[in-house]
C-alpha positions in Angstrom: -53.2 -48.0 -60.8 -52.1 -46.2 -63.9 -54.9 -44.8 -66.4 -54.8 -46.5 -69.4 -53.0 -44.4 -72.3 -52.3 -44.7 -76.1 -49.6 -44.1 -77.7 -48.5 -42.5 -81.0 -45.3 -42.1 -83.3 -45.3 -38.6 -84.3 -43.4 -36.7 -87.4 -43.2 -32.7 -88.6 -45.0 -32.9 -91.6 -45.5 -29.9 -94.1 -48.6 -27.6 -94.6 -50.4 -29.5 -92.8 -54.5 -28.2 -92.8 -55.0 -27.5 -88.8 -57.5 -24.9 -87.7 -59.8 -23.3 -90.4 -59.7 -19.7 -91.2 -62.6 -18.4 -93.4 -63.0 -15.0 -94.9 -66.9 -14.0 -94.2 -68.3 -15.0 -97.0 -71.1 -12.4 -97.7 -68.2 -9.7 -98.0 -66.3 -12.5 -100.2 -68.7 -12.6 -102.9 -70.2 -9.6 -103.0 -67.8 -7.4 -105.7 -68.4 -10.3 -107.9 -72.5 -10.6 -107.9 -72.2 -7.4 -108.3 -72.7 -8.0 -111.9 -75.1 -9.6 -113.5 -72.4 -12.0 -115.8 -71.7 -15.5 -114.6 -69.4 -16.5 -111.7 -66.3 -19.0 -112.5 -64.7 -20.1 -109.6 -61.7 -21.9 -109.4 -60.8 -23.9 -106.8 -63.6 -26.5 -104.4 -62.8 -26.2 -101.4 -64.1 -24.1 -98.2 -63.0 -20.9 -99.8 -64.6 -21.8 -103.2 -67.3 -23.4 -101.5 -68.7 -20.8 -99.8 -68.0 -18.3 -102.5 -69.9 -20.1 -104.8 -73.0 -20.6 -102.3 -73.1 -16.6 -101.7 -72.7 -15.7 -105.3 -75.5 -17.9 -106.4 -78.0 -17.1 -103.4 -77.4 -13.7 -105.3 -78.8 -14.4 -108.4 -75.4 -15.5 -110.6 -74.6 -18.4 -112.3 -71.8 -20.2 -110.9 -69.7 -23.0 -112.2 -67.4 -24.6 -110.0 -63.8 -25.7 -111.6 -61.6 -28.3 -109.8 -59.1 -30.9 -111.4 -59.9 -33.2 -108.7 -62.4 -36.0 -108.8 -64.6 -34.9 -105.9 -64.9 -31.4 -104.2 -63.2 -30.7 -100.9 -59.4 -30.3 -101.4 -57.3 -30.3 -98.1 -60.3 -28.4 -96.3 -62.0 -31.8 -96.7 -59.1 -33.3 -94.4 -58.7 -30.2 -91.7 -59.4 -31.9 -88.4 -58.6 -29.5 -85.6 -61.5 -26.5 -85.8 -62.1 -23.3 -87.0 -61.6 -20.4 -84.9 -63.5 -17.4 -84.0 -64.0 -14.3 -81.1 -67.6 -13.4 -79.5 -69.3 -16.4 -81.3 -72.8 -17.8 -80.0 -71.2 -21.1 -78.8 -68.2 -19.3 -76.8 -70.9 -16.9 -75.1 -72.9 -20.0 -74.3 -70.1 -21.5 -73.2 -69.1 -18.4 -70.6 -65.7 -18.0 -72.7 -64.6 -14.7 -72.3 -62.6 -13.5 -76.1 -62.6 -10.6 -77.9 -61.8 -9.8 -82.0 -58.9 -7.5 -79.6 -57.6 -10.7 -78.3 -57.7 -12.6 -81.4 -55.7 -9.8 -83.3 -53.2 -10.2 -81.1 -52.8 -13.5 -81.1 -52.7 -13.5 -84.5 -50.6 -11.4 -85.3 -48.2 -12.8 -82.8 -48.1 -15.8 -84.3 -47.5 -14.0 -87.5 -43.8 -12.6 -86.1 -44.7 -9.0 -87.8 -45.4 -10.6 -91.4 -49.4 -10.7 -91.2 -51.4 -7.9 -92.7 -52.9 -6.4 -89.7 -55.6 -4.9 -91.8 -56.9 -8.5 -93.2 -56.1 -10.1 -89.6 -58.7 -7.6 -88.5 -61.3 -8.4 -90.9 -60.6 -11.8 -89.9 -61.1 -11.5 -86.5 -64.4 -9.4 -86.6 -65.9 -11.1 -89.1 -65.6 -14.4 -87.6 -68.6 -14.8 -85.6 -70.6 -13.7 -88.7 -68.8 -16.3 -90.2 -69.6 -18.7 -87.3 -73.8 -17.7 -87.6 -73.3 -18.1 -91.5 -72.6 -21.7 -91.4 -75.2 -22.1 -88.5 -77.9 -20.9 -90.6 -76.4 -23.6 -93.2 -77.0 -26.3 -90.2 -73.0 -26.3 -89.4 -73.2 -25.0 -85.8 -69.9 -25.5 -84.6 -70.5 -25.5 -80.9 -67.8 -27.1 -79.2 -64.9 -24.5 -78.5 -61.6 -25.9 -77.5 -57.9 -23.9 -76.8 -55.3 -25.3 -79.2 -51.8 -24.1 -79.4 -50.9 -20.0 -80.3 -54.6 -18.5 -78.8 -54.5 -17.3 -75.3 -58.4 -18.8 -75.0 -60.6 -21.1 -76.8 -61.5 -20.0 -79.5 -60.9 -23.3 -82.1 -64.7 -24.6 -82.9 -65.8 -28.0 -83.5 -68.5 -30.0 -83.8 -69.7 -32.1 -81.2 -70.0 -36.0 -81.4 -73.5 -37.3 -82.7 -76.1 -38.1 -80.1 -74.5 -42.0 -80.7 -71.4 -40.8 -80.2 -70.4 -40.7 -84.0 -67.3 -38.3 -84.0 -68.0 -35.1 -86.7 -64.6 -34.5 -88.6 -64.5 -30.9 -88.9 -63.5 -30.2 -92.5 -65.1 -33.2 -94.1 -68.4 -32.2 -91.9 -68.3 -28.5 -93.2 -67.4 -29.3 -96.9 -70.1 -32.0 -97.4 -73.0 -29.6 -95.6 -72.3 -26.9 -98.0 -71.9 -29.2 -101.1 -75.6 -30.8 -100.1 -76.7 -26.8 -100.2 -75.0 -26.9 -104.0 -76.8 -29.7 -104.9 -79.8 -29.2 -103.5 -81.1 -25.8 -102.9 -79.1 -24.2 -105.3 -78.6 -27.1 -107.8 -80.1 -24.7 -111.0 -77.6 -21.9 -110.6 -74.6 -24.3 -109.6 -72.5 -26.5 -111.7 -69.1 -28.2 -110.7 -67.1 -29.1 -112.9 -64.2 -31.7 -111.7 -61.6 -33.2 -113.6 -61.1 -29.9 -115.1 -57.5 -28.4 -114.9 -57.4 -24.2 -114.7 -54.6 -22.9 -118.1 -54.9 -19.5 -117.7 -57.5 -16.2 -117.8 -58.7 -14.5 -120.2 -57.7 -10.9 -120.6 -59.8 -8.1 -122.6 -58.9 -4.7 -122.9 -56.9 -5.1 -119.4 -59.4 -7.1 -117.3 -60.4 -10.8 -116.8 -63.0 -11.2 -118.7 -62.9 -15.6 -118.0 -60.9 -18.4 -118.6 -59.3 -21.5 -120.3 -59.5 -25.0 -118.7 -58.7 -28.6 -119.5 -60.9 -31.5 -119.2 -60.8 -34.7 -120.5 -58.1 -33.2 -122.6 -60.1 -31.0 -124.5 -59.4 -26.8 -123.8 -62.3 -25.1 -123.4 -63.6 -21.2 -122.2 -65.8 -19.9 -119.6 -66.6 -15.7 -119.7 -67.4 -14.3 -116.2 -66.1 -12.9 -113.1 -63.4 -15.1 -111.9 -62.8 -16.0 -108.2 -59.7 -17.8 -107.1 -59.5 -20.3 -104.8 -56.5 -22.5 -104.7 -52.9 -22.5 -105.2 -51.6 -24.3 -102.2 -48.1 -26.4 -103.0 -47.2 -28.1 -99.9 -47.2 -31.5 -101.8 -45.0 -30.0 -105.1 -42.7 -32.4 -106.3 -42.4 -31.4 -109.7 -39.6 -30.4 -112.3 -40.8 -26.5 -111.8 -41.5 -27.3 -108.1 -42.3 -24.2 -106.2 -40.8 -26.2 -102.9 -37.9 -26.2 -104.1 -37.3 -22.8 -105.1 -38.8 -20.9 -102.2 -37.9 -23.7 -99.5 -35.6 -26.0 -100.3 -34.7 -27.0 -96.8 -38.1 -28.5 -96.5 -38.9 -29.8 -99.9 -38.1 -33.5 -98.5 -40.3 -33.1 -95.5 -43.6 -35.6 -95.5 -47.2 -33.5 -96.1 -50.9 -34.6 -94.5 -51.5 -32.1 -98.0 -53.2 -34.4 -100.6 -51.1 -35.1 -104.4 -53.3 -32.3 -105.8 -51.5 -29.1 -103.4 -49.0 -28.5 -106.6 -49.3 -24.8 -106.7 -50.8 -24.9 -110.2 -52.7 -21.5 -109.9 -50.1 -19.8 -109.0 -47.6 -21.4 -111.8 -50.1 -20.4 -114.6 -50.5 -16.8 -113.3 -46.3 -15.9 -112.8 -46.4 -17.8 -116.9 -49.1 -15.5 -118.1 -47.7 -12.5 -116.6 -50.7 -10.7 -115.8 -48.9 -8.4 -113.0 -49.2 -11.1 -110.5 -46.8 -10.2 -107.5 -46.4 -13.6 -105.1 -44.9 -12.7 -101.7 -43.8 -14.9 -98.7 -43.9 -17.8 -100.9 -40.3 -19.3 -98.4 -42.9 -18.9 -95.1 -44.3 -22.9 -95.5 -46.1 -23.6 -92.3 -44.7 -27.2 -90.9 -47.2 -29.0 -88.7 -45.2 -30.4 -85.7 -47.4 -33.7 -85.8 -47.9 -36.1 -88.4 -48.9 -39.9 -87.9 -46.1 -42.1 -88.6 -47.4 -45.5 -89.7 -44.9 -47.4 -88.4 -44.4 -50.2 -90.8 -43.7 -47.4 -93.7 -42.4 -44.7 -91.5 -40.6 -43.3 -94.7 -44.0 -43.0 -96.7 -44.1 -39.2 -97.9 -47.7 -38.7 -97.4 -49.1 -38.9 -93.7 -52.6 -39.0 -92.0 -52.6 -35.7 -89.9 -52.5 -35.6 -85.9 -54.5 -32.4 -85.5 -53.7 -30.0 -82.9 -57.3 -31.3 -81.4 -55.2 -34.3 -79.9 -53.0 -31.9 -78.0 -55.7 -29.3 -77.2 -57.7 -32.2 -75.4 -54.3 -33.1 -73.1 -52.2 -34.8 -75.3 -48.4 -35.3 -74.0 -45.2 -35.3 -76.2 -42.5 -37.6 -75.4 -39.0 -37.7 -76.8 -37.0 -40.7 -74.8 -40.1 -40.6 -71.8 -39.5 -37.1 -71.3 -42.0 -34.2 -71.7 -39.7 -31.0 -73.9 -41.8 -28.7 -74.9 -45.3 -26.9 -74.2 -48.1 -28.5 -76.5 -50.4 -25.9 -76.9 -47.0 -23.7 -78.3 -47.2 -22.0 -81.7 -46.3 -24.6 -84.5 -42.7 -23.3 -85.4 -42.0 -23.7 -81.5 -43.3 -27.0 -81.2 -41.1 -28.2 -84.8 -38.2 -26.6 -83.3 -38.3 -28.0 -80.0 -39.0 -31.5 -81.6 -36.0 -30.7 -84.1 -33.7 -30.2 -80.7 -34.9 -33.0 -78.9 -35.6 -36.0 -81.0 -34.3 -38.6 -82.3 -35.2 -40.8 -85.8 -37.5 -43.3 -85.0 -35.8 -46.4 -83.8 -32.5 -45.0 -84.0 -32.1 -45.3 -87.9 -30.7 -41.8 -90.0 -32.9 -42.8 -92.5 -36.3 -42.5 -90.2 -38.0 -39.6 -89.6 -37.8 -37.5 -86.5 -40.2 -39.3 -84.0 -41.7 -38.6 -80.3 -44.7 -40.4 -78.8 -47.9 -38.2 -77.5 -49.4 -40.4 -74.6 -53.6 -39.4 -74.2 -55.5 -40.6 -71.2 -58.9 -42.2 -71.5 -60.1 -38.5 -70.5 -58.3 -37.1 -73.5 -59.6 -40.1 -75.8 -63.1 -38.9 -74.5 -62.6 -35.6 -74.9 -61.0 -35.6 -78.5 -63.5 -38.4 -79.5 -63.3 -42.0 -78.9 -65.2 -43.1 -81.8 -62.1 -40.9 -83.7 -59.5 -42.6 -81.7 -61.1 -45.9 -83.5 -60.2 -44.8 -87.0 -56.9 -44.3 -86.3 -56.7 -47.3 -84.5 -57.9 -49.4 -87.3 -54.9 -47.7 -89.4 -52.5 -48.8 -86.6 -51.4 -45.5 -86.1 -52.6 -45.3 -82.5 -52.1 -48.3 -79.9 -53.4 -49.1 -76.4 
């Protein structure tokens, strides 16, 4: 008897959120609370999130800007882990990694363009990172292998004792926005709807900034802390896609309508000595879910790495192409060789099928599997 699978339309999609990488945030924040001024930072996300929560636990005033309705950005929407070497839940797990190994890897994956200097930082910092957010209550103990790391080393969080799957980014942003808004809801503010202009410069340093909200400019004076700028979703007249990667600009993104490289725009305008670099090197994500009654739709749901990490097969025409738990470029270009649009039309996207077992349901998260089954993106 066969196992039951499920089946999925796939697609490449660009900059897609996959697994986290966080900067330990005690060594994040602590140039700016060095002062005694307030802290502006731009940007709500993990990054801005966590800034924000170590400036304020030392003693400054932080106010939160973000043009968006609700903090979170595309962290809100990763779904395959956050990675890290000697963490608590690998060493309970009897995983043997080391920050060595996860150098490596990086830096592999990197094809001689990372900074080995802040992959190392990176890499030994991460299980600090790991205990910071357990001392938070976000103890990510389940440790999976996902594709470009020689172990696991990608960290989850388990299902609920009901069996309530925990979405990694959207778990992790709304813990440390209930530490905002609760324990540190006097020195916090956020304030969304609010569209970064530009900085203020005094004398040759930052000394604040100008933002819109409501349509109203106003200033804040402080340290500033930058958080954002990604512009996998920049459609534009300016559009930073299609200057630095044009080939791509017409790809679909799992990156919400607000990734529109503002930050960066304002900064290059103001000429404040702002060098960009690598700005062509736009990740693509090998697996988007194509919704297959608007396969064209620009925006897609992600298919996180998670799916293949817990045994997911691709499929192009029934036949396996490519290894799954490959880097990300390897996976798009073996998809690029081998696939065809979905049902044969020019005008579809690139498609291949990845097949789960009930094991691999299980193991990803059934209760997950439902959600996407109640978007008809997955079937039985």
């Amino acid at each position: 008897m066969f196992p039951r699978v499920f089946r999925v339309c796939l697609a490449a999609t660009l900059g897609a959120p996959g697994a986290l990488a966080a900067k330990t945030p005690s060594s994040l924040a602590s140039v700016a609370c060095a002062m005694t001024e307030p802290v502006i930072v731009v940007g709500g996300g993990l990054a801005g999130l966590c800034a924000s929560i170590e400036a304020a636990k030392r003693g400054a005033n932080v106010t939160i800007i973000d043009k968006e309705a609700q903090l979170g950005g595309n962290s809100a929407k990763a779904s395959s882990g956050m990675n890290g070497a000697n963490t608590e839940a690998q060493k309970a797990s009897g995983i043997d990694d080391s920050v060595e190994k996860f150098v490596e890897d990086t830096l592999s994956s990197g094809d001689g363009l990372a900074s080995p200097e802040l992959v190392t930082v990176l890499a030994e910092q991460s299980a600090e990172t790991h205990q910071w957010l357990k001392s938070l209550g976000l103890h990510l103990s389940d440790v999976v292998q996902l594709g470009g790391h020689s172990t696991k080393r990608t960290h989850r969080f388990p299902a609920t004792a009901e069996g309530k799957p925990q979405p990694v980014g959207w778990t992790l942003v709304s813990g440390l926005r209930k530490v905002l808004e609760t324990e540190l809801k006097e020195l916090v503010k956020a304030r969304t709807k609010s569209s970064f202009k530009e900085l203020l410069l005094e004398e040759g340093r930052v000394a604040g900034l100008r933002f819109v909200a409501e349509g109203i400019e106003e200033e804040l004076r402080g340290t500033v802390v930058l958080t954002s700028g990604g512009y996998a979703n920049d459609h534009a007249e300016a559009s930073l896609l299609e200057k630095h990667a044009p080939q791509l600009a017409k790809l679909p993104t799992t990156n919400g309508p607000f990734a529109t490289g503002d930050i960066i725009k304002a900064l290059v305008k103001q000429d404040v000595g702002v060098q960009t670099t690598l700005m062509d090197k736009v990740q693509i994500h090998p697996t988007g879910f194509i919704e297959v009654k608007q396969p064209n739709f620009h925006t897609k749901f992600l298919a996180p790495e998670a799916l293949r990490g817990s045994g997911g097969i691709l499929l192009c025409h029934g036949k396996r192409f490519a290894n799954e738990l490959g880097r990300r470029d390897y996976l798009t270009d073996e998809m690029f060789k081998h696939c065809k649009p979905l049902f044969d039309k020019e005008e579809n996207p690139l498609a291949a099928a990845m097949l789960l077992t009930e094991e691999a349901v299980e193991k990803y998260g059934s209760g997950a599997m439902g959600f996407y089954k109640f978007k008809g993106l997955v079937q039985d």
